[in-house]
FIMAR-949101 format. One record per residue (C-alpha): residue in one letter; x, y, z. Coordinates in steps of 0.001 Angstrom, whole numbers, padded with zeros to 6 digits, always signed. Example, Ala and Ser with C-alpha at 12.3 -4.5 7.8 and 13.67 -1.06 7.14 Angstrom:
2
A+012300-004500+007800S+013670-001060+007140
//
This chain:
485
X+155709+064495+113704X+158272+061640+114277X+159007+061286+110845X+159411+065156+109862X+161497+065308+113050X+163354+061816+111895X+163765+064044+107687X+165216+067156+109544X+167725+064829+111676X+169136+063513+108349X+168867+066413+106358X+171235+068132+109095X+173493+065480+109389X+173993+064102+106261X+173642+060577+107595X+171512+057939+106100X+170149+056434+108977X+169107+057220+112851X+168852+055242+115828X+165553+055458+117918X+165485+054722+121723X+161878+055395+123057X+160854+054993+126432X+157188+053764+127231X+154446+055542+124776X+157259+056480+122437X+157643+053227+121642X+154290+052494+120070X+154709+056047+118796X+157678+054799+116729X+156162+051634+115994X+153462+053199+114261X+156197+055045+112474X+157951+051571+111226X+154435+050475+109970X+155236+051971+107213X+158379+050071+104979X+158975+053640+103044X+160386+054897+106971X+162061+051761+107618X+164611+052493+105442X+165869+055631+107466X+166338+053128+110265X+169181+051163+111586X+168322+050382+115108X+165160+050146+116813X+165648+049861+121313X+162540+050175+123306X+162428+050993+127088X+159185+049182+128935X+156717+049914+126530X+153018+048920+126794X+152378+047077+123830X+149032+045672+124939X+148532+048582+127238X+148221+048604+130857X+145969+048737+133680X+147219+052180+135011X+145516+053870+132011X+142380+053090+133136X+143261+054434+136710X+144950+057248+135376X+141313+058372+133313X+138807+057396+135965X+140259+058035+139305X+143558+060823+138133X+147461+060073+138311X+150396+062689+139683X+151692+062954+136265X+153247+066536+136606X+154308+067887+140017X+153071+070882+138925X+149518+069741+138145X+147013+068315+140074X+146137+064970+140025X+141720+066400+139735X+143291+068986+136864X+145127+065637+134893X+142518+063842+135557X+140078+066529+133626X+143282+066570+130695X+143100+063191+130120X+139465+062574+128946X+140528+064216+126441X+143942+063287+126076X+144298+060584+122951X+147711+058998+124335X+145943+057710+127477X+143628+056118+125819X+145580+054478+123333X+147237+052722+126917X+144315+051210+127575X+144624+047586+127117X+143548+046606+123721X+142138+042910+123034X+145161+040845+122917X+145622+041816+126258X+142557+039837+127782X+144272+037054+125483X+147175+037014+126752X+146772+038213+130521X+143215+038148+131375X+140725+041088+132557X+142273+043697+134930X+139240+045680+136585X+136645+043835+138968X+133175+045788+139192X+131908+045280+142248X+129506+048381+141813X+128350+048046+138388X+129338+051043+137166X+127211+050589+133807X+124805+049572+134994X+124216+046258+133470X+123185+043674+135956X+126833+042361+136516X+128623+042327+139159X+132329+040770+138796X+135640+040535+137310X+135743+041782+133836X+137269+038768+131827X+135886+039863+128265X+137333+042606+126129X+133899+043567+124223X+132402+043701+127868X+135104+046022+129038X+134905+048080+127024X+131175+048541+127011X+131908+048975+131349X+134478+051668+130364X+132098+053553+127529X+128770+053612+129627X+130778+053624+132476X+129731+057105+134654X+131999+057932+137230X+131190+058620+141016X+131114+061293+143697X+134505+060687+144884X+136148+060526+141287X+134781+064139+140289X+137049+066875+141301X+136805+070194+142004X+135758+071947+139413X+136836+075454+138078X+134019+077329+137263X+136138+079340+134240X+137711+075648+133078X+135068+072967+133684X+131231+074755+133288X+130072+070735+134234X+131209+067616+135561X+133411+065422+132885X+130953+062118+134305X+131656+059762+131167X+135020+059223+129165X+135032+060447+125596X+133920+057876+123334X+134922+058338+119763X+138869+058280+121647X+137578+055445+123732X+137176+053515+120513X+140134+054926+118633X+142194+053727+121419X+141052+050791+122470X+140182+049107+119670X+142081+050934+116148X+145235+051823+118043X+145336+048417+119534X+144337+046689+115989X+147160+048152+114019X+149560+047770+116412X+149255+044497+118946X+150677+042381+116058X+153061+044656+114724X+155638+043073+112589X+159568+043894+112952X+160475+045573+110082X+163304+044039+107534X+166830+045447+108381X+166205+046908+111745X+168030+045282+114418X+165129+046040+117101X+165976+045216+121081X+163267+045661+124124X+164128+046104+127459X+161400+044659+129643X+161322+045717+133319X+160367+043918+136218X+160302+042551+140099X+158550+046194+140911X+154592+045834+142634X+152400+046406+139527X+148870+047498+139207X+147500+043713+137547X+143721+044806+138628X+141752+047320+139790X+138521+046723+142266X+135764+049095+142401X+132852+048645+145312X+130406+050585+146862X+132018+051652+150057X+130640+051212+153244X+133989+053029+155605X+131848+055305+157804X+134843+057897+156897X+132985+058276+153584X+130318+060895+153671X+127978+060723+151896X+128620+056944+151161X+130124+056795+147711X+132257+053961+145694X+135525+053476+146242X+138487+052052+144143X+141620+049609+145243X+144718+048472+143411X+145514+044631+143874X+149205+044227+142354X+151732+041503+141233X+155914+042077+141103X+155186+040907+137412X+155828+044448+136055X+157894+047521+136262X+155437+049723+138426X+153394+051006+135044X+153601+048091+133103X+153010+044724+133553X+156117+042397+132005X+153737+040291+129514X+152895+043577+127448X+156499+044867+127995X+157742+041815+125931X+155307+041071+123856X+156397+042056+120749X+158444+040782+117659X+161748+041962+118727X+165925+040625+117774X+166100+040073+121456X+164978+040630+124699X+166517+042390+127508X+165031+042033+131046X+165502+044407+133988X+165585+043618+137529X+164339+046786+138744X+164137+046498+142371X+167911+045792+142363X+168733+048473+140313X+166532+050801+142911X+164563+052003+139723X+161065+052111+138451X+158829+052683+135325X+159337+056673+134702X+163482+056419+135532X+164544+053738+133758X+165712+055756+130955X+168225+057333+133395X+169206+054527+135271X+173194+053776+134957X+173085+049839+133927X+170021+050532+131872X+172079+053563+130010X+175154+051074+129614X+172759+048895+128099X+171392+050772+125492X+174815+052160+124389X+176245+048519+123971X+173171+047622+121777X+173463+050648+119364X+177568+050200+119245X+178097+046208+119191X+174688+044962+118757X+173157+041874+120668X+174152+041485+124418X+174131+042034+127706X+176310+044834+127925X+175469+046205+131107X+177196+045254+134583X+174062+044701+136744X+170601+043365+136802X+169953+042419+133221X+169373+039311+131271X+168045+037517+128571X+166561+035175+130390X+163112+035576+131184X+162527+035744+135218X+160900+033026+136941X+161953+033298+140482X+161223+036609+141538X+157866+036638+142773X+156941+037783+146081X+154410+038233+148367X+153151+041619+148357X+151452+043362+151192X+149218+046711+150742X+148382+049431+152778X+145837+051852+152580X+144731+054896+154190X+141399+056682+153355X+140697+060298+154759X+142348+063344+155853X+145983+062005+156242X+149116+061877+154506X+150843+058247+154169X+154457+056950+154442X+156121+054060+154460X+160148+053240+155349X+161724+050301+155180X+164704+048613+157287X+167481+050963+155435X+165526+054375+155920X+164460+054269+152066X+160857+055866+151684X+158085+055347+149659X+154911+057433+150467X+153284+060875+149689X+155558+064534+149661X+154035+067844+151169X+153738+069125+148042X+151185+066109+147281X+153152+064080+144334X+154859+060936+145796X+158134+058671+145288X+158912+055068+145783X+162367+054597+146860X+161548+051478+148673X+162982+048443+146072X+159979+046736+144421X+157857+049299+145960X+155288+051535+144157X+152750+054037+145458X+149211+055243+143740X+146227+057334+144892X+142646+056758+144064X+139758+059304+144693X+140376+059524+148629X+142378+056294+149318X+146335+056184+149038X+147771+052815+148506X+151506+051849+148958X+152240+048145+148012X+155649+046421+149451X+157250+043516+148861X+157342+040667+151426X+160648+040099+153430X+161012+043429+155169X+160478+045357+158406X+157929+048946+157401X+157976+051865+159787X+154185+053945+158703X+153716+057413+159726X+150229+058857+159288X+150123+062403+159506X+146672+064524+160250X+145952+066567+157659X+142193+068187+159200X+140164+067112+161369X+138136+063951+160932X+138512+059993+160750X+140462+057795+158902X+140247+054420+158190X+144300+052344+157394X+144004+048437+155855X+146982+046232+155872X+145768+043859+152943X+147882+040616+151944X+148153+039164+148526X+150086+036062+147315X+152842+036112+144650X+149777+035936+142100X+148284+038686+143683X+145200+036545+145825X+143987+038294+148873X+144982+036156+151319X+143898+037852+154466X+142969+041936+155347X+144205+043811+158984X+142493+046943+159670X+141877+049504+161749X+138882+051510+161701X+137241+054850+162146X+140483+056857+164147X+139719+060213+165121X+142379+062204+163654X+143530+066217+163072X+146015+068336+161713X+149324+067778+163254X+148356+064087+164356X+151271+061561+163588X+150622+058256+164146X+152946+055147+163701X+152811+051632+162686X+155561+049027+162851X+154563+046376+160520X+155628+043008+158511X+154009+040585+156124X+151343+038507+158458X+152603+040695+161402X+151317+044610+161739X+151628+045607+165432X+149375+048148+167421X+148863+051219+166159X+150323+054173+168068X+147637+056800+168041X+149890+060045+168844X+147280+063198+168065X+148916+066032+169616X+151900+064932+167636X+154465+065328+170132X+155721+061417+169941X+154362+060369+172597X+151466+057672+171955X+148291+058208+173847X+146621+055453+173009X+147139+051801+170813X+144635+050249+168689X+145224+046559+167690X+144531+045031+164404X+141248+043684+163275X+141484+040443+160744X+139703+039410+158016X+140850+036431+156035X+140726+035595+152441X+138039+037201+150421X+136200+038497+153130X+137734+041962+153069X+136247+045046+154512X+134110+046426+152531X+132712+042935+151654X+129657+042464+153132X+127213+039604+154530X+124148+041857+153395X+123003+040349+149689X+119738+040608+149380X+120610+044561+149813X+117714+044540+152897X+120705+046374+155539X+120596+043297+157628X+122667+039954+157366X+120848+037349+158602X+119421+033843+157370X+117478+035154+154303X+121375+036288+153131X+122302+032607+153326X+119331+031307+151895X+120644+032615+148823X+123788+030942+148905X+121726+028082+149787X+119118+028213+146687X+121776+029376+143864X+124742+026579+145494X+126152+024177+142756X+125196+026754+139922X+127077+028314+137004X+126977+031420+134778X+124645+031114+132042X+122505+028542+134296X+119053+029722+135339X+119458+028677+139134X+123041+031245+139389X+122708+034276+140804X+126038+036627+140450X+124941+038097+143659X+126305+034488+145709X+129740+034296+143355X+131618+035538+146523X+134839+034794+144573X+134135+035731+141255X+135034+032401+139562X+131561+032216+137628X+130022+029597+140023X+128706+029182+143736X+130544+026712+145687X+131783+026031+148929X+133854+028452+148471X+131918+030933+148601X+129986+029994+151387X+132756+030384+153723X+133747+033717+152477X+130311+034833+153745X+130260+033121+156596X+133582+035000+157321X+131837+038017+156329X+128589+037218+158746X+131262+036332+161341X+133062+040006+161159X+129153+042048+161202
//
């Protein structure tokens, strides 16, 4: 398609070569494209806006738990387009990705069904989680009798593979073509889906109990992708974008002002940094943050504003915006997640949306995106026209103000409940799986402590932290964890 597109372009003009500027998939579209020397010819300049080139992590999120791609679709009636959708897939990350970043999903509920309980840190493993993978109660929407005759439970697997591993093959060591000047534009400093956690849930607002699915991010990344696979690629030079201060994310970049300044000084003068703000050539060291995350499950709608009155949160008609700087915003099955940058002042609402309970988490990640400690509070009545507010900082949520009439005035404040480290709160003291936690839980800590992966004393069930061995460690997370029963 490109390259009839790329014959009619020329043909019309009369001109002997274009310029391509592609934005996110189009740049692996056009890529592909260049593969071929015959089609390099036809091109003189080659600029590419934060594209994936080892994929990223929202793929995955965007096929197993839906994405707000189209404000006037769904995210249940995306989610159903994009099993069968073959540019999704080919977002996945491929295998140069676990090379050069590491894993990015933790299964906490072994969703294959293969013994293993853990961070994913293997790409032949992943994908065998993602191809026998079925997906749970709360990630099967509605269905549409006329549209969707059964549940869509497992991804398609002949675009699994063609994604994940040929796409990814032909492409993660793509070579820059001879005699086309080719420029990236990386951006970054924006909270970044780096991993996604999925555990059996035990919130007492889920009924019938079911799995549920939470986003731990980084500032490495421009909201969609993380930086590494933005600018990894052979490229004349590098551009990167400070995002949060140009008050821009992943999907806008290509209409951002300095960005669009940018790109017009590369295709008329070549190498540079021709626009006024926010980018360099100079990779970024010194912009990562703190990141805090909160996350409401149930029948509520979430926002978030910062000092300045900027918003980042879900709209009434159900899509969402992140106009908070660094900020992004995602929704998974039942749970909506809005991550923010440390060094600011948030102002929640939480607005009723039926009648119920909801359950919000204020969880705290360092600048490599650790959890460092979890505030919650738990099981809140709630109904339509509720509004309740939280005033919150890194380290420092207040009392919630539990206002269920709606009419501003609190009735009633609930304090914070804390869980540090990994000891978050769906974690749970319970391992031998009898429902109590007691001294036969520890015993197994006890019996599989000093032990490794591969070793016949380690049992995956004690790796608390996921590192591949029991230690001390992990002891104290579940003594945290018998602590908080």
């Amino acid at each position: 398609m490109l390259d009839a597109f790329i014959k009619a372009v020329l043909s019309k003009t009369g001109g002997e070569k274009v310029d391509i500027v592609a934005h996110s998939m189009g740049g692996l579209v056009a890529k592909q494209y260049l593969n071929n020397k015959s089609n390099a010819v036809n091109v003189e300049t080659f600029i590419m806006l934060g594209s994936p080139h080892l994929g990223t992590p929202k793929a995955m999120k965007a096929l197993r738990y839906g994405d707000d791609l189209s404000k006037a679709l769904d995210k249940c009636k995306v989610k159903r387009a994009t099993h069968n959708l073959p540019g999704i897939y080919d977002l996945l990350p491929g295998r140069r990705y676990f090379t050069k970043i590491g894993g990015y999903f933790t299964d906490r509920a072994d969703i294959n069904n293969d013994g293993f309980r853990g961070k994913v840190n293997n790409f032949d493993q992943m994908y065998s989680t993602l191809y026998r993978g079925a997906e749970d109660t709360f990630q099967l929407c509605p269905l549409d009798p006329l549209v969707d005759p059964e549940p869509v439970v497992f991804l398609n697997p002949n675009l699994l593979k063609e994604g994940m591993v040929d796409f990814h093959d032909q492409l993660d060591y793509w070579e820059k073509p001879t005699g086309v000047k080719v420029f990236v534009i990386a951006g970054y400093n924006v909270e970044t889906i780096s991993t996604i956690i999925e555990e059996d849930s035990k919130l007492k607002t889920a009924e019938p109990p079911r799995r549920i699915a939470f986003p731990i991010v980084t500032s490495e990344g421009d909201e969609t992708v993380p930086l590494i696979s933005a600018e990894t690629v052979q490229a004349d030079a590098i551009y990167y974008a400070n995002l949060k201060e140009l008050k821009t994310i992943h999907s806008e970049m290509p209409g951002e002002i300095h960005i669009q300044n940018q790109v017009l000084g590369l295709l008329r003068n070549g190498a540079g940094v021709w626009g006024d703000s926010g980018l360099s050539t100079t990779r970024p060291t010194d912009f990562y943050l703190k990141a805090l995350i909160l996350s409401a499950f149930s029948p509520i709608r979430l926002s978030v504003y910062d000092s300045q009155g900027n918003h980042t949160g879900f709209l009434l008609d159900g899509s969402t915006e992140a106009h908070i700087p660094g900020s992004s915003v995602t929704e998974m099955g039942e749970a909506q997640h809005v991550a923010l940058p440390e060094g600011d002042t948030y102002y929640v609402i939480i607005e009723g949306l039926d009648t119920g309970e909801f359950t919000l988490w204020q969880t705290e990640l360092s600048e490599t995106g650790e959890i460092l400690r979890t505030f919650t509070w738990e099981d809140i009545p709630v109904n339509s026209g509720a509004r309740d507010a939280l005033t919150t900082q890194f380290s420092n949520p207040q009392n919630l103000l539990l206002d269920n009439n709606g009419d501003g005035i609190p009735e009633d404040t609930l304090p914070p409940k804390l869980y540090k480290g990994g000891a978050g709160p769906l974690r749970s003291a319970d391992l031998n799986g009898d429902g109590k936690e007691d001294s036969n839980d520890f015993e197994i800590i006890r019996s599989t402590f000093g032990s490794c992966s591969g070793q016949n004393k380690f049992n995956s069930v004690a790796d608390l932290d996921y590192d591949g061995c029991v230690t001390f460690a992990d002891y104290r997370i579940w003594l945290q964890m018998f602590k908080s029963r």
